[in-house]
C-alpha positions as CSV (number, residue, x, y, z in Angstrom):
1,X,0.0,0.0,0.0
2,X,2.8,2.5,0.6
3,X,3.7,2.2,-2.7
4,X,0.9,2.6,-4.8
5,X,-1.4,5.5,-6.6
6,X,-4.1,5.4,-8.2
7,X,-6.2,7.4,-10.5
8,X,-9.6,7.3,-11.1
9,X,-11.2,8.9,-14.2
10,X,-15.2,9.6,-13.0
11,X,-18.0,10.5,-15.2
12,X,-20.8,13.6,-14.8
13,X,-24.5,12.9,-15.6
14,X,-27.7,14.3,-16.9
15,X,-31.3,13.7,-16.2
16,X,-32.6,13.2,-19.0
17,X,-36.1,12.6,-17.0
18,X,-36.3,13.4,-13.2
19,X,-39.6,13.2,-12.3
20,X,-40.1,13.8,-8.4
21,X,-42.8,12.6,-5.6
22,X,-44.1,14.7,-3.2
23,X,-42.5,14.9,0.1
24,X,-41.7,11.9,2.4
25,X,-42.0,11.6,5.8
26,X,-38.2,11.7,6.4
27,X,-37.8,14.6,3.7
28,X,-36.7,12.8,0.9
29,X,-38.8,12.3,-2.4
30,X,-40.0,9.3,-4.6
31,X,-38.1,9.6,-8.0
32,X,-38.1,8.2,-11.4
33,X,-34.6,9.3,-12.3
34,X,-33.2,8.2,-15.7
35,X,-29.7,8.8,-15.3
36,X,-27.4,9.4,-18.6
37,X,-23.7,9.4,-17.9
38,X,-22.1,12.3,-20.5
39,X,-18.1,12.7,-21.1
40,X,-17.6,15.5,-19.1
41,X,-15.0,13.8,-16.1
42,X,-13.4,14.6,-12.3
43,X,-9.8,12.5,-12.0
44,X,-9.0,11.3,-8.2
45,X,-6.0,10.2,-7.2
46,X,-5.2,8.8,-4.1
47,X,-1.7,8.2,-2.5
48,X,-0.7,7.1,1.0
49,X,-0.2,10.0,3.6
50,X,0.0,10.8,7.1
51,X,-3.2,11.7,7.7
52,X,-6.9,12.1,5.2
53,X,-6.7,15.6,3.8
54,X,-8.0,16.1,0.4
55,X,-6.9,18.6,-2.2
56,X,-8.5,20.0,-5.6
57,X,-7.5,21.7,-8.9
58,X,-9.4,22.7,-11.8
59,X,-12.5,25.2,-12.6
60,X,-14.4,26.6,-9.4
61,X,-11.9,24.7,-7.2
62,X,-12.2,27.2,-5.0
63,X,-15.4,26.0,-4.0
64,X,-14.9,22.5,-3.0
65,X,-14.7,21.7,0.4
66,X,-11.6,19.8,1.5
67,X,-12.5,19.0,5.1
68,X,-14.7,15.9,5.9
69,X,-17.9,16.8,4.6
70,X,-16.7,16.4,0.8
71,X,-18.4,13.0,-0.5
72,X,-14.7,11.7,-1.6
73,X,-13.3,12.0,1.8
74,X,-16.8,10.5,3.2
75,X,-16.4,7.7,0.9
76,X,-12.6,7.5,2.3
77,X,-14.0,7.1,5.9
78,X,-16.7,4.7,5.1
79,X,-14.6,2.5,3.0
80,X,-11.9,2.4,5.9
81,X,-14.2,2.0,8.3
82,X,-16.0,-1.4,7.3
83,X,-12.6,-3.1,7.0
84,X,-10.8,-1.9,10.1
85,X,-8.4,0.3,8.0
86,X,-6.5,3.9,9.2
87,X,-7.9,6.1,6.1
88,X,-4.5,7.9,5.9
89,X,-4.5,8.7,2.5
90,X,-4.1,12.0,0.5
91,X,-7.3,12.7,-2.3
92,X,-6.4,14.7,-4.8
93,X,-9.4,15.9,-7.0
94,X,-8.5,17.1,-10.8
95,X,-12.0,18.8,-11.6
96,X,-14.0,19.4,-14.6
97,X,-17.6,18.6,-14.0
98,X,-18.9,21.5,-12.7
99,X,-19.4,22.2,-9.1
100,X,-23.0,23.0,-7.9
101,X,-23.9,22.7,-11.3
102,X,-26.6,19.6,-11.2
103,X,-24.3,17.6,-13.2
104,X,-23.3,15.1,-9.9
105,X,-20.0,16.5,-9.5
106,X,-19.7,16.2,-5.9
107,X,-21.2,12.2,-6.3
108,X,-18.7,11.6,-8.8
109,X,-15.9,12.7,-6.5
110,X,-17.3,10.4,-3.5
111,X,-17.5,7.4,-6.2
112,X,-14.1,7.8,-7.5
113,X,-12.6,7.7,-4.0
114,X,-14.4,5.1,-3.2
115,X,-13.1,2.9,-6.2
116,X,-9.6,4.9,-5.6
117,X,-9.2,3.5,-1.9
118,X,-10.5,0.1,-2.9
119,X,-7.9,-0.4,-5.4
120,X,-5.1,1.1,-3.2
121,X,-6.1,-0.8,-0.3
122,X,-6.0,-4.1,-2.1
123,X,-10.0,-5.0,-1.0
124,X,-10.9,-6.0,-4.1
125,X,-14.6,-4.8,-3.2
126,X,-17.7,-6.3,-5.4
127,X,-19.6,-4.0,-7.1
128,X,-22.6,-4.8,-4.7
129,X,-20.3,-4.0,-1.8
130,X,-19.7,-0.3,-3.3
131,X,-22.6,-0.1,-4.8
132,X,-24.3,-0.4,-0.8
133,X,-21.6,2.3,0.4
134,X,-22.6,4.3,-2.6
135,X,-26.0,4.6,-1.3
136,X,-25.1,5.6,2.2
137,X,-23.9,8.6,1.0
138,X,-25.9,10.1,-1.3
139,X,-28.6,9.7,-3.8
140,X,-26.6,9.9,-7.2
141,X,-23.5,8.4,-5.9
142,X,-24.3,4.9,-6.9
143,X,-25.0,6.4,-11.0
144,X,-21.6,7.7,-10.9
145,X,-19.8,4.3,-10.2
146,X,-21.7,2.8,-13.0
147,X,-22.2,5.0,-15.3
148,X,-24.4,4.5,-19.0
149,X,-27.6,4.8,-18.6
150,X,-29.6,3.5,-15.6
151,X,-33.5,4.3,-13.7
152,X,-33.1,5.4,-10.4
153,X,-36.3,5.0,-8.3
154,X,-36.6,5.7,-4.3
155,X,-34.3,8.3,-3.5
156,X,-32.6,7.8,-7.4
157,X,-30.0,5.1,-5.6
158,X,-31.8,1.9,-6.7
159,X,-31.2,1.6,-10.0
160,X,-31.7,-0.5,-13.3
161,X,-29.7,0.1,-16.1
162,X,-30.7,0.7,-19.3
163,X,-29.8,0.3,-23.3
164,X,-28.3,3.1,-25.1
165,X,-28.6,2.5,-28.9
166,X,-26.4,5.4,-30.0
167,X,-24.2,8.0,-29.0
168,X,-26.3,11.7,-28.1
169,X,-24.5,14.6,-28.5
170,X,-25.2,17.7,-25.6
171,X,-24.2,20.9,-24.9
172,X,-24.0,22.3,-21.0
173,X,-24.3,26.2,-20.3
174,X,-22.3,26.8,-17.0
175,X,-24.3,29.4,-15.3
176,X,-21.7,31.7,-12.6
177,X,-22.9,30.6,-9.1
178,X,-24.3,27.5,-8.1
179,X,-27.8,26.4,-7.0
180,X,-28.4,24.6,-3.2
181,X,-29.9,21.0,-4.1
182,X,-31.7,21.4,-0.7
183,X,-33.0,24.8,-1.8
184,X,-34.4,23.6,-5.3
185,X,-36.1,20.9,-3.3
186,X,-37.4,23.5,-0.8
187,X,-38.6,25.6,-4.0
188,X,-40.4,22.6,-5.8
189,X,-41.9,21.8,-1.9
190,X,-43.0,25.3,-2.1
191,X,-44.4,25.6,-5.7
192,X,-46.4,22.4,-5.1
193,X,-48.1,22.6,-2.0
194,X,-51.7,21.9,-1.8
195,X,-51.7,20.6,-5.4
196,X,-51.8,16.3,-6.1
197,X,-48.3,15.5,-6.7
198,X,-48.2,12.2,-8.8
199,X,-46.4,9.1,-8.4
200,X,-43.0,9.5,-10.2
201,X,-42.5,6.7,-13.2
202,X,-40.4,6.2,-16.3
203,X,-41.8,7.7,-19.2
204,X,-41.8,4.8,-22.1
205,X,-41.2,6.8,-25.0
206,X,-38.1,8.2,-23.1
207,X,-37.1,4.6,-22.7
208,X,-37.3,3.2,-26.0
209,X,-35.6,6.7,-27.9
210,X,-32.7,5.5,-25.5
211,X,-33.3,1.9,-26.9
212,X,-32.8,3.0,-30.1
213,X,-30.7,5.7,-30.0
214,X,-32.7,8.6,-31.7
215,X,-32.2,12.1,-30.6
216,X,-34.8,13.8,-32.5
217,X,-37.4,10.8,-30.6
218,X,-35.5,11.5,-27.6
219,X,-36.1,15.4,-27.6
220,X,-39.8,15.6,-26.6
221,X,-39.5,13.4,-23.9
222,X,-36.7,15.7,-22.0
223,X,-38.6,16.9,-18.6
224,X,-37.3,17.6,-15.5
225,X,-39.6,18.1,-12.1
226,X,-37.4,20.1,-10.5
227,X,-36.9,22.8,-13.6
228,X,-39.6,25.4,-12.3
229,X,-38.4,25.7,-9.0
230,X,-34.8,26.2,-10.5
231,X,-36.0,28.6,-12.8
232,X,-38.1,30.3,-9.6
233,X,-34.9,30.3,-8.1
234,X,-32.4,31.8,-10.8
235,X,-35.2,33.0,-13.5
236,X,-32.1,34.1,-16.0
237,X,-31.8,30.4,-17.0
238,X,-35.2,30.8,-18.8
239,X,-33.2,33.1,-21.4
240,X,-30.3,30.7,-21.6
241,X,-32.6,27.9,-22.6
242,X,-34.0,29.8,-24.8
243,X,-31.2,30.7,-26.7
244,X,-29.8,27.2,-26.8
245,X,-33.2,26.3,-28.6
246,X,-33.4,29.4,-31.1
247,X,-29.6,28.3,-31.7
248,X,-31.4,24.9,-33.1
249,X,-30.7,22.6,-29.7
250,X,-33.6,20.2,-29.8
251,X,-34.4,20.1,-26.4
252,X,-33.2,22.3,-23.4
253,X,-33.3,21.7,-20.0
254,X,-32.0,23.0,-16.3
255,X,-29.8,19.9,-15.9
256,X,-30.9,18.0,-12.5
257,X,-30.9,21.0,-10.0
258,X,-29.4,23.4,-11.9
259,X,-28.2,25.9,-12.3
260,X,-26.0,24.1,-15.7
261,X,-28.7,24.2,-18.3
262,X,-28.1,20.6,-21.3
263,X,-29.5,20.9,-24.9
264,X,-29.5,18.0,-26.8
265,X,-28.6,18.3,-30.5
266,X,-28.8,16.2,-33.5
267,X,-25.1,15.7,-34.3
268,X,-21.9,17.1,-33.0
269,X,-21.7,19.9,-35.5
270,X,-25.0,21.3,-34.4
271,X,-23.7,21.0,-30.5
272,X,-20.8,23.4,-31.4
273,X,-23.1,25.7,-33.3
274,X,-25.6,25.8,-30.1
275,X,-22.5,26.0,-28.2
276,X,-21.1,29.2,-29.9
277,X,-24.5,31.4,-30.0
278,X,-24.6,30.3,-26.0
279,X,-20.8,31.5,-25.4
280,X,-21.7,34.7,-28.2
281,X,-25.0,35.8,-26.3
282,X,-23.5,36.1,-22.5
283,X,-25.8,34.3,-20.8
284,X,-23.8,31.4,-19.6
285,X,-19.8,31.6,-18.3
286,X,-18.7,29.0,-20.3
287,X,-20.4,25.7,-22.7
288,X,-19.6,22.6,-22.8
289,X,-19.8,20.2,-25.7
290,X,-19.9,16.1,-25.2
291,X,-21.6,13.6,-25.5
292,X,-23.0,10.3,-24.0
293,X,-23.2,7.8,-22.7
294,X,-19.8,7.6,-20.9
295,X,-18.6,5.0,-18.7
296,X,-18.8,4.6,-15.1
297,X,-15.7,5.0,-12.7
298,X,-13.1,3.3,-13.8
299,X,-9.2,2.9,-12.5
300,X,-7.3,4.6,-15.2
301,X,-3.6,4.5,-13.3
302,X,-2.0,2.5,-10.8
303,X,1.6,3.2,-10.4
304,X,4.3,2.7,-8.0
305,X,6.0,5.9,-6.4
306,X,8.6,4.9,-4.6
């Protein structure tokens, strides 16, 4: 173990549905969450140290906590934790996916630790095994370990995957400033009380323009739940949308709690086109081209150093 690192390469998602329950008893909310993993990726590396302290570099950096309550030191401490083991070890997030942006970037750092520590460790975990820690600490952590496409129902950590017949090509607008999960929650809460909030499902036509891999089939079934209490929240991303779709995106939407806003296009030349007129018309602070789906978290380097 005292010679090792490794590096873990760890997707970001979209929702390409979230459809959300009305409130639980213990706060949380029923989803139908069909996940879609997109090429857009946090790197964490993980060496033997004295003590668990976590670092990070990239855009918005700034903004990631490095004490105990980031997800990849969580995941760290849990891992360490079921099998007896001091979690001295030194996380070092590269970042990319962007922070508070809906796009699971936090998740993704907790499930690429997780995987990290496992493979430095020498536990040779099961998937099941992760996939259980996963859930203990947050809702879309288990999606970012497998990445592809998958349903998540309860909370969105029980999940089934699902087929992908083709590659879909996306655009993300990075708004400046982030948007509180808790908040957006707190917003849709708001905007729905006293109204009958239905049972969350899949929507099938979503499922089979996955299936078969057809963008323009895929575009109408695009909705998120949680969109009009993001856009209550941060109403500027109703103008961002907009010119994503004017730009000739075929669908727009906030991505999972916002405030990064997705557009699906037809083919990768139409993504840069939407991608210039966002950049051109100011209303975003950077975009984003990729596409999906993209692999789960996978070990990408495992070195000696010394």
């Amino acid at each position: 173990m005292s010679g090792t690192e490794v590096t873990v390469r760890v997707p970001a998602k979209v929702n390409v549905q979230l459809a959300v329950g009305a409130a639980r008893p213990d706060g949380f909310h029923d989803l139908a969450n069909v996940f879609l993993a997109v090429g857009l990726y946090d790197e964490i590396t993980v060496t033997p140290a004295d003590e668990l302290r976590v670092t990070c570099a990239g855009p918005d950096a700034h903004q990631v906590p490095l004490d105990t309550t980031n997800l990849a030191a969580r995941a760290a401490l849990a891992l360490a934790e079921r099998h007896g083991i001091d979690p001295r070890v030194h996380i070092h997030i590269d970042k990319d996916i962007p922070v508070a942006g809906g796009m699971a970037g936090g998740s993704a750092d907790g499930a690429g630790a997780l995987l990290a520590c496992d493979a430095l460790w020498s536990l040779g975990s099961s998937e099941a095994e992760l996939l259980a820690i996963c859930a203990e600490l947050g809702s879309d952590v288990p999606f970012s370990l497998l990445g592809g496409a998958a349903l998540g129902v309860g909370r969105g950590e029980r999940l089934t995957p699902l087929d992908v017949g083709g590659t879909f090509h996306w655009v993300f607008a990075v708004a400046d400033g982030g948007l509180s999960t808790p908040a957006v929650y707190a917003e849709f809460d708001r905007l729905t009380s006293g109204t009958d909030v239905p049972p969350p499902t899949a929507d099938p036509a979503l499922l089979t323009a996955l299936r078969t891999g057809d963008p323009t089939a895929l575009a109408p079934t695009l909705t998120n739940d949680l969109q009009p209490a993001a856009l209550s929240l941060r109403p500027s991303l109703a103008t961002t949308l907009t010119t994503g779709t004017s730009a000739g995106a075929l669908a727009a939407l906030v991505s999972g709690s916002g405030p990064t806003t997705a557009f699906l296009t037809k083919d990768e030349e139409s993504a840069t086109t939407v991608a210039d007129a966002l950049l051109t018309s100011g209303n975003c602070r950077t975009a984003r081209v990729t596409s999906s789906p993209a692999a789960g978290a996978r070990v990408v380097s495992s070195q000696g150093i010394g």
